[in-house]
C-alpha positions as CSV (number, residue, x, y, z in Angstrom):
1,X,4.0,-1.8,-16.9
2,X,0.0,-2.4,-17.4
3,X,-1.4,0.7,-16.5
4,X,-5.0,0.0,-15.0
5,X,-8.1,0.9,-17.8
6,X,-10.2,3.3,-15.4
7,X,-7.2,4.6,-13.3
8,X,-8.0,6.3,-10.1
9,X,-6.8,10.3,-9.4
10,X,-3.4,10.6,-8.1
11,X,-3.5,11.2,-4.5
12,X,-3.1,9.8,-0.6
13,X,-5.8,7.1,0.1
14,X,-7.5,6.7,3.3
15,X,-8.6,3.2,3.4
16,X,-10.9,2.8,6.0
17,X,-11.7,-0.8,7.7
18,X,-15.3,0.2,8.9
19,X,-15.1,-3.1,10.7
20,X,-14.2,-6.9,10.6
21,X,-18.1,-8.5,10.4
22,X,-19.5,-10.2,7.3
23,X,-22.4,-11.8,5.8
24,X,-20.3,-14.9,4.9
25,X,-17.9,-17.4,6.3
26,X,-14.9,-17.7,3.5
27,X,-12.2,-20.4,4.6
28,X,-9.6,-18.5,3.5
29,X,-10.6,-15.6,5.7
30,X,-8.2,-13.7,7.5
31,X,-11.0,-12.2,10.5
32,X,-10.9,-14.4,13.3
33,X,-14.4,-14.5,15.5
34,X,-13.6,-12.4,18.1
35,X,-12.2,-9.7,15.3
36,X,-15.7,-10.0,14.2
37,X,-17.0,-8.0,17.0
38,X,-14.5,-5.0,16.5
39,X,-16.6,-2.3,14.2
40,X,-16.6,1.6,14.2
41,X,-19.4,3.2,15.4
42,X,-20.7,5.9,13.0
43,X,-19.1,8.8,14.4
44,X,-15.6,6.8,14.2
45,X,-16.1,7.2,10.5
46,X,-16.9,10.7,10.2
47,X,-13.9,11.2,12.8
48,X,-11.7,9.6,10.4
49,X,-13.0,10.7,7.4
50,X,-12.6,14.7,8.8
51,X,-8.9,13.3,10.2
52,X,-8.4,12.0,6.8
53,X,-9.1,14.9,4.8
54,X,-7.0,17.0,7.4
55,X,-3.5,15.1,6.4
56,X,-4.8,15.7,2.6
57,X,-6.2,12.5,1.8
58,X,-8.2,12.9,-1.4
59,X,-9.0,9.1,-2.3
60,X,-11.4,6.6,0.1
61,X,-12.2,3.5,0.2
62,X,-14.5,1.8,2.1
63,X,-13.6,-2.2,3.4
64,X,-14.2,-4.7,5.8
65,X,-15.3,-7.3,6.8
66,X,-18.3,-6.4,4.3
67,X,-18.9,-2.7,4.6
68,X,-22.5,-3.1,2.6
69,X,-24.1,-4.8,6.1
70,X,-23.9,-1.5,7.3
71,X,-27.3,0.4,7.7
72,X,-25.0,3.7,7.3
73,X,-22.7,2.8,4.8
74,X,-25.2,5.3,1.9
75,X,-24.8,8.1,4.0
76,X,-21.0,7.7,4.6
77,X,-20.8,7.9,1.4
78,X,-22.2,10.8,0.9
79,X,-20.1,12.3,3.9
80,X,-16.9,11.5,2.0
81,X,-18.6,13.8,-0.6
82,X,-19.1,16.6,1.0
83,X,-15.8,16.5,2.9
84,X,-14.5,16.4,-0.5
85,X,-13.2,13.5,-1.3
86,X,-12.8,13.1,-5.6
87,X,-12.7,9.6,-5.3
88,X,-14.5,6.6,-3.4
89,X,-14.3,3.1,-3.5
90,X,-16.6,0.2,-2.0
91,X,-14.7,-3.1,-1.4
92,X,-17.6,-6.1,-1.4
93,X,-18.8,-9.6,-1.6
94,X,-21.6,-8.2,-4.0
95,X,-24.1,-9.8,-2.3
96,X,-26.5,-6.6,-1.7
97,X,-25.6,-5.3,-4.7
98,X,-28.1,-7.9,-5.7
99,X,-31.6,-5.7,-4.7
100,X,-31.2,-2.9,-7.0
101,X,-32.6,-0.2,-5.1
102,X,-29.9,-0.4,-2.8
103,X,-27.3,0.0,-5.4
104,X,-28.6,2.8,-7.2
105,X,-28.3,4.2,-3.4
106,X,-25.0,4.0,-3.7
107,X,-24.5,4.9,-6.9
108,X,-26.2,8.2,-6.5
109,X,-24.1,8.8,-3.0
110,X,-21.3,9.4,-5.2
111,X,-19.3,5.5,-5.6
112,X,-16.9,5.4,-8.2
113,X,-15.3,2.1,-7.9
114,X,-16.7,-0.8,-7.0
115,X,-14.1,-4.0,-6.0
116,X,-16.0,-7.4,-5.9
117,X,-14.1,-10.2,-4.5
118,X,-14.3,-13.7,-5.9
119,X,-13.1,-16.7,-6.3
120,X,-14.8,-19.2,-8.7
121,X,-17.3,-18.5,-12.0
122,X,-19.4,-20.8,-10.8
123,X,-22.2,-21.0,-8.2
124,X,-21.1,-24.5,-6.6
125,X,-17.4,-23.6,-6.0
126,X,-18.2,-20.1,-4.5
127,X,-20.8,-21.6,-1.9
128,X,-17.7,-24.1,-1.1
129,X,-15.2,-21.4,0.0
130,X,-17.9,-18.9,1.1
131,X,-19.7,-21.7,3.4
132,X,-22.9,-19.8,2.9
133,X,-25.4,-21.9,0.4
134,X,-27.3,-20.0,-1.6
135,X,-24.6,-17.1,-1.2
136,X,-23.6,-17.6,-5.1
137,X,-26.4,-16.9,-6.5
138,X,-26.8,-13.4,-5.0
139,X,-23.5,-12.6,-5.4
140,X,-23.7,-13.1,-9.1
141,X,-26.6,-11.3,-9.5
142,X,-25.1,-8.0,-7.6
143,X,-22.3,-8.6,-9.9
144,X,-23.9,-8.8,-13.1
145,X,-26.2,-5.6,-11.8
146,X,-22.7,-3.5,-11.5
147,X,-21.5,-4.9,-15.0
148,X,-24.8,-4.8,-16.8
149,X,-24.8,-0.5,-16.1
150,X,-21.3,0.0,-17.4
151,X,-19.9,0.8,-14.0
152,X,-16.1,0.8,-13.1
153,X,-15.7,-2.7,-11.6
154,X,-12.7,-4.4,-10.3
155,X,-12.5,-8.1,-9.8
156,X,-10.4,-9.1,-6.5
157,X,-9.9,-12.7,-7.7
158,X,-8.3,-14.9,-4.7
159,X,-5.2,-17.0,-5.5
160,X,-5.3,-19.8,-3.2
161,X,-3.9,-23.4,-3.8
162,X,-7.5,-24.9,-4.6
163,X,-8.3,-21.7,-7.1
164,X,-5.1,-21.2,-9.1
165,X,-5.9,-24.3,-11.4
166,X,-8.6,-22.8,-12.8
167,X,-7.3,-19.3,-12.7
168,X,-7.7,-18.3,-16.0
169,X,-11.1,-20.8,-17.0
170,X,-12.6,-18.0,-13.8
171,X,-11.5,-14.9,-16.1
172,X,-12.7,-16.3,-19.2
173,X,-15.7,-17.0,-17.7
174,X,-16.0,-13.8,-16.2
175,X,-14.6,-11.7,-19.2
176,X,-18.0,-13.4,-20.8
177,X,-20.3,-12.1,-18.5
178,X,-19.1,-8.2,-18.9
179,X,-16.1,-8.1,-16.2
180,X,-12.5,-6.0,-18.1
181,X,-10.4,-5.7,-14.8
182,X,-9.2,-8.1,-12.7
183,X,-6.3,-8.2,-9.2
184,X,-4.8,-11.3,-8.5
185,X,-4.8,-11.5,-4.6
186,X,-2.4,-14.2,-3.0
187,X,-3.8,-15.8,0.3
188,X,-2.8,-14.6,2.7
189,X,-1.4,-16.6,6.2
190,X,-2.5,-14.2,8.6
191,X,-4.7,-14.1,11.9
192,X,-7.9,-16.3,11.3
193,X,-6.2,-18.3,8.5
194,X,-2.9,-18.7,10.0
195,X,-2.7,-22.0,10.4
196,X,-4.2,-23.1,7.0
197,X,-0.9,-23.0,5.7
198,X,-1.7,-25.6,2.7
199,X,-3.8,-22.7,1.4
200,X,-0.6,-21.0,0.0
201,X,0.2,-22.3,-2.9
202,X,4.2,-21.4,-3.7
203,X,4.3,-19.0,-7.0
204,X,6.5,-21.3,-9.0
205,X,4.2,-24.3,-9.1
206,X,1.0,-22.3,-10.4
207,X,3.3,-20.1,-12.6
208,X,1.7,-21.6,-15.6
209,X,-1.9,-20.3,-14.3
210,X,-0.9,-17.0,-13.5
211,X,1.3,-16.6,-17.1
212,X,-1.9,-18.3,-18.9
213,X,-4.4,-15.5,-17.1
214,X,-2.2,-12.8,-18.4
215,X,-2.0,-14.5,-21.9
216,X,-5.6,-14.4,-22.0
217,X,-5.8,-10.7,-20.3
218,X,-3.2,-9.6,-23.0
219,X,-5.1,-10.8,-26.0
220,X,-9.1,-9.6,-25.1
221,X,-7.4,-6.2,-24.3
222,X,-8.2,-7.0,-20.5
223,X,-6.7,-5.3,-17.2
224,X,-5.0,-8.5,-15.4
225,X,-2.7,-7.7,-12.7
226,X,-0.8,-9.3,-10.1
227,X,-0.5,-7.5,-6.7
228,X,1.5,-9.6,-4.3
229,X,4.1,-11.4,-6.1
230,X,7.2,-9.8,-7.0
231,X,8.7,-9.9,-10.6
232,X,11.5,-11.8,-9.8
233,X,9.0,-14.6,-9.5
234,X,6.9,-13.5,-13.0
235,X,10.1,-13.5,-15.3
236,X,8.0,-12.6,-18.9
237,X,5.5,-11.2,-17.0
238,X,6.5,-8.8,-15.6
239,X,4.4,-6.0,-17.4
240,X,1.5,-7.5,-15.8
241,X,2.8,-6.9,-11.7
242,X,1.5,-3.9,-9.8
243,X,3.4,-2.3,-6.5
244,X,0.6,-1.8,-4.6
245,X,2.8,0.3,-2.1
246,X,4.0,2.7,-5.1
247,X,0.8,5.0,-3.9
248,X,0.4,6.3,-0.6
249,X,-2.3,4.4,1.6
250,X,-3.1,5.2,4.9
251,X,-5.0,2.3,6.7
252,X,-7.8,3.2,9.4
253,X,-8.9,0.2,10.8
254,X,-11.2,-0.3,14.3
255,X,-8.0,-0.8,16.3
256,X,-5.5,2.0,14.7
257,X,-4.5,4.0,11.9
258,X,-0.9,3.0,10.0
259,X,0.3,3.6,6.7
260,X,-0.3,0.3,4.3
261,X,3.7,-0.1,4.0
262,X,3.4,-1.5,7.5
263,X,0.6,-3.9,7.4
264,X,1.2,-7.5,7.5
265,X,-1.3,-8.1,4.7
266,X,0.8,-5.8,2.1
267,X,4.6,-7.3,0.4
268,X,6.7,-5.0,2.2
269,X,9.5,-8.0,2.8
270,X,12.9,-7.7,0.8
271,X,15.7,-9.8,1.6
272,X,19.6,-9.5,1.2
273,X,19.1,-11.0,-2.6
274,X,16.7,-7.9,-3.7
275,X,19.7,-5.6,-3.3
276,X,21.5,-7.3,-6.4
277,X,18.4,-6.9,-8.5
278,X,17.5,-4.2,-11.2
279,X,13.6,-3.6,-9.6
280,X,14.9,-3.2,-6.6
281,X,14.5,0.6,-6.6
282,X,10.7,0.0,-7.9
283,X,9.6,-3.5,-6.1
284,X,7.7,-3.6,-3.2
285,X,8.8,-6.8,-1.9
286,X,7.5,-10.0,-0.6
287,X,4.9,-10.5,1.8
288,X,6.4,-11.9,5.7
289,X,4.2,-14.6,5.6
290,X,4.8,-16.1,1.8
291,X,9.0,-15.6,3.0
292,X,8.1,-17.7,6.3
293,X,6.1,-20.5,4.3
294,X,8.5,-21.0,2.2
295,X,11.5,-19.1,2.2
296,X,13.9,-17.0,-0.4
297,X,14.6,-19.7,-2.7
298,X,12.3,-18.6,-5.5
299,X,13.7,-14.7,-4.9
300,X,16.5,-14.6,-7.8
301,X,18.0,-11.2,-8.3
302,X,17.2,-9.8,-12.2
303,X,19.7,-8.6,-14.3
304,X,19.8,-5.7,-16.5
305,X,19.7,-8.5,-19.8
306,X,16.8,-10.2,-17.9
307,X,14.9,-7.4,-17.5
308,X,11.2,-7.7,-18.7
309,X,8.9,-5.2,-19.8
């Protein structure tokens, strides 16, 4: 397996959904309007950072929604700190990242990882799935302010039907402008973007994509991997697929507090097939939705001589 190139301390993760508002409007977006409204208040965070740090998490992250609207997301920050958290993560558009002095705010709070979500390389097709003109440009500009100071940045990049054919021209692209890691995130047919079931694109038709964006990762020495599609579905690739529920993530969100095995957003699926295959014992699964889109045809069983790296 690809191991990641900056990889976090071993240890339970609190991720903590400080609320579902955002600063754009992506059509692929899983928040529906009315989740919008639902945010913690400030002392919700602290509560759950203290609650966190009580059942021994030593990793945080901080999501949304876009957790940099926030006026108090600085001093949570710096909370997680002094509760002692060794590690913290900000999940964002990138957007504020764009006015420097807010950035070095965070940086100096004590931020370790920042995870930028995207989708395209270029300005046009970013205000098309954000639905915010103008919303490129800034975006860019945070992100090339986190790259240009040598900070640890990972690149959520959003496998949908209308991305994937230009899946590995976006890492190229962005491999240009500094960027070394980069997650593969499947749409997802959830809540707000239930219905928009065209926008799940089944894994064996933009296989070629996917293997061509881990060709490219493999020879510029680049972190590419895949986080919610099985290896079944990657034969040759396999090196490149990454369990996310091999760590231990507990999920705080404005309505309640799970562990991530049980989210509907994580590939926690298996079905009677899995049991015949040789990653059973190590594969996370399929995610509900993908199996009710399109069922368990592509989920063969591997076999010991099948078995890829």
């Amino acid at each position: 397996m690809i191991q990641p190139l900056h990889a976090a301390p071993q240890g339970p993760l609190l991720d903590l959904v400080l609320g579902y508002d955002c600063n754009l409007a992506c059509d692929y977006c899983t928040i529906t309007l009315e989740m919008r409204r639902r945010n913690m208040t400030t002392d919700d965070v602290r509560r759950r950072l203290r609650e966190g740090r009580a059942k021994g998490c030593t990793r945080v992250a901080f999501t949304g929604g876009e957790p940099t609207i926030r006026s108090d997301l600085v001093p949570l920050v710096e909370e997680a700190r002094l509760l002692g958290f060794e590690w913290v993560k900000v999940q964002s558009n990138a957007v504020r990242f764009s006015y420097a002095h807010y950035l070095d705010r965070l940086i100096h709070a004590g931020v370790d990882v920042f995870h930028v979500t995207v989708s395209h390389a270029d300005d046009a097709g970013r205000d098309r799935l954000t639905r915010v003109p103008g919303s490129a440009a800034a975006s860019r500009s945070g992100l090339d302010a986190l790259l240009s100071r040598g900070l640890d940045v990972v690149l959520d990049v959003i496998v949908k039907s209308d991305t994937a054919s230009h899946l590995p021209d976006t890492i190229a692209a962005l491999h240009r402008r500094g960027a070394r890691r980069f997650h593969l995130w499947l749409v997802s047919l959830t809540d707000g973007n239930r219905e928009n079931v065209d926008s799940l694109p089944r894994v064996s038709e933009i296989r070629p994509q996917l293997e061509a964006a881990f060709e490219y990762g493999r020879a510029h020495d680049l972190e590419v991997l895949s986080l919610h599609i099985p290896r079944c579905m990657l034969p040759g690739s396999e090196a490149h697929v990454w369990d996310v529920l091999r760590e231990d993530v507990v999920v705080s969100t404005p309505d309640a507090t799970f562990s991530l095995r049980d989210s509907r957003l994580a590939p926690n699926a298996k079905v009677d097939a899995c049991g015949a295959c040789v990653y059973d014992p190590v594969c996370s699964g399929v995610r509900r939705d993908y199996l009710e889109r399109f069922g368990e045809s592509e989920i063969v069983p591997v076999s010991e001589g099948r078995r890829g790296t």
